[in-house]
C-alpha positions in Angstrom: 3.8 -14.6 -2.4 4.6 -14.0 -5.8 8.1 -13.0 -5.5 8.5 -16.1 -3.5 8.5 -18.1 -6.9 12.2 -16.9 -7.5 13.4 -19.2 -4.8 13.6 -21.8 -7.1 17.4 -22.3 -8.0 18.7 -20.9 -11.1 19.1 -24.1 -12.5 16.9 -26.4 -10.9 14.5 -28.6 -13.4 10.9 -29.5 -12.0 12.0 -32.0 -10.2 14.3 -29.8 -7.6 11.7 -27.1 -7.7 11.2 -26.8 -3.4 7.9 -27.9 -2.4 7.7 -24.5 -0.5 7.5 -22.6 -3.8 4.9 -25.0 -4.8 2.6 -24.6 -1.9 2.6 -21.0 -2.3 1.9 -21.0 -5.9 -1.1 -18.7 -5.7 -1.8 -18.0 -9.7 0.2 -21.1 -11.7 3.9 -19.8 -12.1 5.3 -22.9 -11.5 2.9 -25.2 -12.9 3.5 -23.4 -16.2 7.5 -23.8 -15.6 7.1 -27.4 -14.8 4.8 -28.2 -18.5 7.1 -26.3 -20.7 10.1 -26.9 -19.3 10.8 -29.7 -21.9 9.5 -28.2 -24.9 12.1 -25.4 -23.8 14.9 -27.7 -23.4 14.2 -29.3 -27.1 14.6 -25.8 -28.3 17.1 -24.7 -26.6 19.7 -27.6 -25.7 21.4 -26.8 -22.5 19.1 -24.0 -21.4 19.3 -22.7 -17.6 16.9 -20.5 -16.2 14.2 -20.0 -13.4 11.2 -18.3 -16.1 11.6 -19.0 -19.1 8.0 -18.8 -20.0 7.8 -15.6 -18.9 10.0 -12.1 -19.4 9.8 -9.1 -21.9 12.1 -10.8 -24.1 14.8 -8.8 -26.2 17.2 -9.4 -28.5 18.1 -12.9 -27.4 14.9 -14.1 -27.0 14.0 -17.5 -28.7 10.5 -19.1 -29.4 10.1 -22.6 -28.6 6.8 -25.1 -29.6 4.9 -26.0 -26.8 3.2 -29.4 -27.7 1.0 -30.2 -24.4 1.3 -32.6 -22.0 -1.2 -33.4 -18.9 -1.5 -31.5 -15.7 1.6 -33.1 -12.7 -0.8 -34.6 -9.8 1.0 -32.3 -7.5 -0.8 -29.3 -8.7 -4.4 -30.7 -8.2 -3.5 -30.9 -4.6 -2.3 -27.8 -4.4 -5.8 -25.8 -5.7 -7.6 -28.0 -3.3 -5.3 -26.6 -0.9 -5.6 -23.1 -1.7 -9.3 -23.2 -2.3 -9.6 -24.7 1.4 -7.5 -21.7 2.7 -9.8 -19.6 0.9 -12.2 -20.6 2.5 -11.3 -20.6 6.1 -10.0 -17.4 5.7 -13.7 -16.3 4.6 -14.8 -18.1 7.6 -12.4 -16.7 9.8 -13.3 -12.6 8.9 -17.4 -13.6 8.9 -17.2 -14.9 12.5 -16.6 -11.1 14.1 -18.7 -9.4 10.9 -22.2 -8.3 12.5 -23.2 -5.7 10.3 -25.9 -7.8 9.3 -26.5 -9.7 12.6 -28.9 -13.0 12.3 -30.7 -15.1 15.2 -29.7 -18.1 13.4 -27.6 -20.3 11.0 -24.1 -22.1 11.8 -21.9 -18.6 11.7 -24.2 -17.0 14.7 -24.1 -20.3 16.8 -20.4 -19.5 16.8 -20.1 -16.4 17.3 -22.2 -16.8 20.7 -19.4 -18.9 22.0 -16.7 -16.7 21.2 -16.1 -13.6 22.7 -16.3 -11.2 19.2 -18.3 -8.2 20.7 -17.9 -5.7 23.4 -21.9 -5.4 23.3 -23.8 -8.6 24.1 -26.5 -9.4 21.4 -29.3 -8.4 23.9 -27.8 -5.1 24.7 -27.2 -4.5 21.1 -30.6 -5.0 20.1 -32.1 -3.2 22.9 -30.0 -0.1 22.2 -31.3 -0.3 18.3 -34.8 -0.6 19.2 -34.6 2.6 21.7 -32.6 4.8 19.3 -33.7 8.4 18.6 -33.7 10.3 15.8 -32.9 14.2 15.3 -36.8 14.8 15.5 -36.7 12.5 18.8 -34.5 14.0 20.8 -35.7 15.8 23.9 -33.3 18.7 23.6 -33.9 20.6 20.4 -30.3 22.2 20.9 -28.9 19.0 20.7 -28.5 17.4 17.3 -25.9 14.6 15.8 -23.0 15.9 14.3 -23.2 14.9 10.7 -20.0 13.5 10.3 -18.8 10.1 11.2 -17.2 8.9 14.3 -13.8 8.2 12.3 -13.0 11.9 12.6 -9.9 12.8 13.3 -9.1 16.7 13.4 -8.1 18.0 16.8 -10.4 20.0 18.8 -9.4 23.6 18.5 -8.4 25.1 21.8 -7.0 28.5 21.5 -7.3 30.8 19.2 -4.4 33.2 17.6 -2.0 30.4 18.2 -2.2 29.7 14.2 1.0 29.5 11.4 2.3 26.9 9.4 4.2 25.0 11.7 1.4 24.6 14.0 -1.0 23.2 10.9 1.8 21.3 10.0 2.2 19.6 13.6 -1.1 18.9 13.3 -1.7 16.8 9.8 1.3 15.2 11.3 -0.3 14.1 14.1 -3.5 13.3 12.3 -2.1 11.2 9.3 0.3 9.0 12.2 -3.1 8.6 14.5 -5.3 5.3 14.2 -2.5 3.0 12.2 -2.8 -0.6 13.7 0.0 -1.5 16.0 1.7 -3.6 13.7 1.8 -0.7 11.2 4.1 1.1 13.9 6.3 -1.8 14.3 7.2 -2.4 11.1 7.3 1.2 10.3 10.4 1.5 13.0 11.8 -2.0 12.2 12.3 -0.3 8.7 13.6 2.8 9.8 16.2 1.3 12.4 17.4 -2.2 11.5 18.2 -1.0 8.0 20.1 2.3 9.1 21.8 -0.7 11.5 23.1 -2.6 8.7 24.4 0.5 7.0 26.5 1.8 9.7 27.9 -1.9 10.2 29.4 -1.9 6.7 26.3 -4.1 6.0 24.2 -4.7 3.1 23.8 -5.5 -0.6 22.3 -3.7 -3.6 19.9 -6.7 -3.5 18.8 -6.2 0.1 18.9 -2.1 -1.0 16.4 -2.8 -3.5 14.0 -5.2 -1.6 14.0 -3.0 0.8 12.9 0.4 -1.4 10.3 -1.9 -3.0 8.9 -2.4 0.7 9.3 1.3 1.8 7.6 2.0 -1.4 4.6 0.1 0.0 4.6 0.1 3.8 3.0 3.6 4.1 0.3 3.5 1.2 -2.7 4.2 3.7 -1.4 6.7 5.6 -0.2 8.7 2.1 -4.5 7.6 1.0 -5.3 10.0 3.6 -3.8 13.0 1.9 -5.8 15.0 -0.1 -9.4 13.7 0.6 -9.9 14.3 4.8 -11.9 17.8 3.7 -14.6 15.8 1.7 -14.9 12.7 3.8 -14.8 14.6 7.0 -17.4 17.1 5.4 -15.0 20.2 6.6 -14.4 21.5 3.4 -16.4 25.0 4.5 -13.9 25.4 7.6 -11.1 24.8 5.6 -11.8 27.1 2.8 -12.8 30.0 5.1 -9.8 29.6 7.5 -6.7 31.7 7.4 -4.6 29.4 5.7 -6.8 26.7 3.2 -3.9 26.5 1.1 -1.3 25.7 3.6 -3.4 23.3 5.0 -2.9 21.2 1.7 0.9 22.2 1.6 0.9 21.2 5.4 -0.1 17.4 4.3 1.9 17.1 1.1 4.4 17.8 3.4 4.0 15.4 6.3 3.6 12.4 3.9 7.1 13.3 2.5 8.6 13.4 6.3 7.3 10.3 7.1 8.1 8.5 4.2 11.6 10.5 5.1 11.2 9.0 8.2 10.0 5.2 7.4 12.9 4.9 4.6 15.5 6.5 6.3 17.3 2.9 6.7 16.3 2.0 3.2 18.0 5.2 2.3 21.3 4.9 3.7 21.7 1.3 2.5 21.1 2.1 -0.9 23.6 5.2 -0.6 26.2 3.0 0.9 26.0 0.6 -2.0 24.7 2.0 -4.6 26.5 6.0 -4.6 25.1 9.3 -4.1 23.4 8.3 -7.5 21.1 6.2 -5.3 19.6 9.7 -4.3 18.0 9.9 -7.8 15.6 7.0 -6.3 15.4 8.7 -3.2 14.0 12.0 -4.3 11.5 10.0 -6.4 10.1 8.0 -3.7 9.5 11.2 -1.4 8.0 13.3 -3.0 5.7 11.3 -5.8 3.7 9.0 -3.5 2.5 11.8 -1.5 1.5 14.1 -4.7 -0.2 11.5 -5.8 -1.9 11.0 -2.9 -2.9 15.1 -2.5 -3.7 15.6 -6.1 -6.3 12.0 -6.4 -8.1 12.6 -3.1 -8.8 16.5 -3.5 -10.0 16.0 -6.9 -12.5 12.9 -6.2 -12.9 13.4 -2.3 -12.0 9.4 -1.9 -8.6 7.7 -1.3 -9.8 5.3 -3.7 -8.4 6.4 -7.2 -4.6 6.8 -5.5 -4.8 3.2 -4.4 -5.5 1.7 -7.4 -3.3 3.6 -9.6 -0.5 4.0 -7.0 -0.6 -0.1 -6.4 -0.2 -0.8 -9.8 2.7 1.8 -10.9 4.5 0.1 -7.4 3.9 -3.6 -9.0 5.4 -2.2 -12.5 8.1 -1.0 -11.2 9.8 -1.4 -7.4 8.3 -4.4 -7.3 9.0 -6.5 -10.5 11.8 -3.9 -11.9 9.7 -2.4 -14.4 12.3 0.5 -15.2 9.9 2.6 -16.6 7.6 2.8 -13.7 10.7 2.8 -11.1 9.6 6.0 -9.5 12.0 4.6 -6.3 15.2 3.8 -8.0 15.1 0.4 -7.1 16.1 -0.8 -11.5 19.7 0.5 -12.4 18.4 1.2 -15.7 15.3 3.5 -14.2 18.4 5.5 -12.0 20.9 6.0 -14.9 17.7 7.0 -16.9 16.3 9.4 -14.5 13.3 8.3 -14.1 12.7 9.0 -10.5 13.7 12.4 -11.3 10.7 12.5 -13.4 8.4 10.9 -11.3 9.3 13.7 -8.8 8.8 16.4 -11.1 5.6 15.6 -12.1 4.9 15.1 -8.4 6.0 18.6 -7.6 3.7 19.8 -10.9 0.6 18.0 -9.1 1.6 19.6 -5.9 0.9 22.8 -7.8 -1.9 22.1 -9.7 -3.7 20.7 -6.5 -3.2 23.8 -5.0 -4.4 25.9 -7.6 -7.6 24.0 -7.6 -7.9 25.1 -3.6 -7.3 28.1 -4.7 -10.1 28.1 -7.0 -12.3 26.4 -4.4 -11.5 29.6 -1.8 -12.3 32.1 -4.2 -15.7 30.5 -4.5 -16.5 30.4 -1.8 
């Protein structure tokens, strides 16, 4: 929604600004191009351009006075707007939330007239109530397994059948399991239509770089799994006392780059068609640095929290708003011919090593 404010023409004053960019005005972009548009055009007679409150500036920048002026009526009705959607969309993800389930008050009363549960309310309650605890349970043999349901490692069901293909095959299968169905769709949409276009004599270094920005992206929780499965699964003994704890963590680095192999592989060949073979540069970076990130995060703090936050804002930096020095994908012409993706990948590849290390460590240990 934010890149959606450079639909506005090139040119276009406040006036021509398309009510579409308006409504989806989420933070105040255009409200702060439509107030200082004039004090801009009293600097700088003549002056065309779709921000130009906003930029890093340069050589040829120029300051202009901004002298105030009142708020246009359009934009009051547009917070409304947004507050209201705000709101349903509050209301819309409380109806099915029962975590915290109520006999009363407005959100209940709905949810009783909409089929949100697999488990009628009664049911629910009465399975609660007759719940049993480890000291409980008739069998003394039979205990909960402390880890959650969420679990995903495949049961093992022969032995001697190990090596590092098989582990491999295996974190493939496990980081690909449990994505919604849309995440599939769109996963092959990218992979195919793209590659489509390319072989077509299709495509535009614009198009190339939208989508890189959006391969960038696409697979961010399936790379958050890497790294962190031993401590959130509570497996870390198994792994460290198997035969191969090591290549178990290679085996994942690995899979996350041949999916995102896999996901960008349109992406790829577009930007290769237009851009050269010095569009691999951005190629190399994208593989490999999203996943060692990813490894190197979730081993050291057990969570896929800490790659999220600092993988999301290196991809707004950079893919996203062309922040050359964050442009780990080679989406900025500037980032390419720099080499910056090559970096990326090479520190990447140094926290593949270090992460591995520290398995090491843990394995000695014990």
């Amino acid at each position: 929604m934010l890149s959606a404010q450079s639909a506005r023409p090139e040119t276009a004053v406040p006036a021509a600004v398309p009510t579409t960019v308006k409504a989806l005005d989420i933070v105040g972009l255009t409200l702060a191009y439509d107030l200082t548009f004039e004090s801009i055009q009293a600097a700088v007679p003549g002056f065309e351009s779709s921000f130009a409150n906003f930029g890093t500036g340069g050589s040829n920048a120029q300051t202009f006075r901004y002298e105030g002026g009142p708020w246009p009526a359009w934009f009051f009705a547009q917070r409304l707007g947004t507050v209201a959607v705000g709101l349903a969309v509050t209301l819309v993800a409380a109806l099915p939330f029962n975590w915290f389930r109520t006999t009363g008050g407005v959100v209940e009363k709905v949810r009783r007239r909409l089929p949100l549960d697999e488990t009628p309310p009664e049911t629910a309650t009465q399975t609660a109530s007759n719940s049993q605890t480890p000291t409980d349970t008739a069998d003394p043999a039979v205990s909960p397994s402390p880890v959650g349901d969420d679990v995903t490692i495949p049961p093992v069901t022969r032995r001697g059948a190990g090596g590092f293909r098989r582990v491999l095959t295996m974190e493939l299968r496990r980081l690909l399991r449990g994505q919604p169905r849309w995440w599939y769709l769109g996963a092959g949409l990218l992979a195919v239509v793209p590659a489509g276009i390319a072989l077509t004599g299709g495509g535009t270094e614009g198009a190339a770089r939208g989508l890189l920005s959006l391969v960038a992206v696409w697979p961010l929780f399936v790379w958050s799994q890497i790294g962190s499965q031993t401590a959130r699964h509570g497996i870390r003994p198994q792994v460290l006392t198997s035969d191969y704890p090591v290549g178990q963590l290679v085996g994942e680095w690995i899979a996350g780059c041949l999916i995102t192999i896999v996901v960008g592989a349109g992406a790829f060949a577009i930007a290769v068609a237009t851009g050269g073979p010095t569009a691999l540069i951005g190629v190399t970076g994208l593989v490999i640095f999203p996943p060692s990130l990813a490894l190197a995060a979730g081993l050291w703090t057990g969570s896929p929290r800490l790659f999220e936050a600092l993988y999301l804002g290196l991809w707004y930096i950079g893919p996203l708003n062309g922040g050359f020095v964050a442009d780990f994908a080679g989406v900025t012409a500037r980032g390419t011919s720099l080499g910056v993706p090559i970096v990326f990948a090479a520190v990447g590849v140094g926290l593949v090593v270090v992460a591995a290390q520290t398995r090491r460590v843990y394995t000695n240990l014990g």
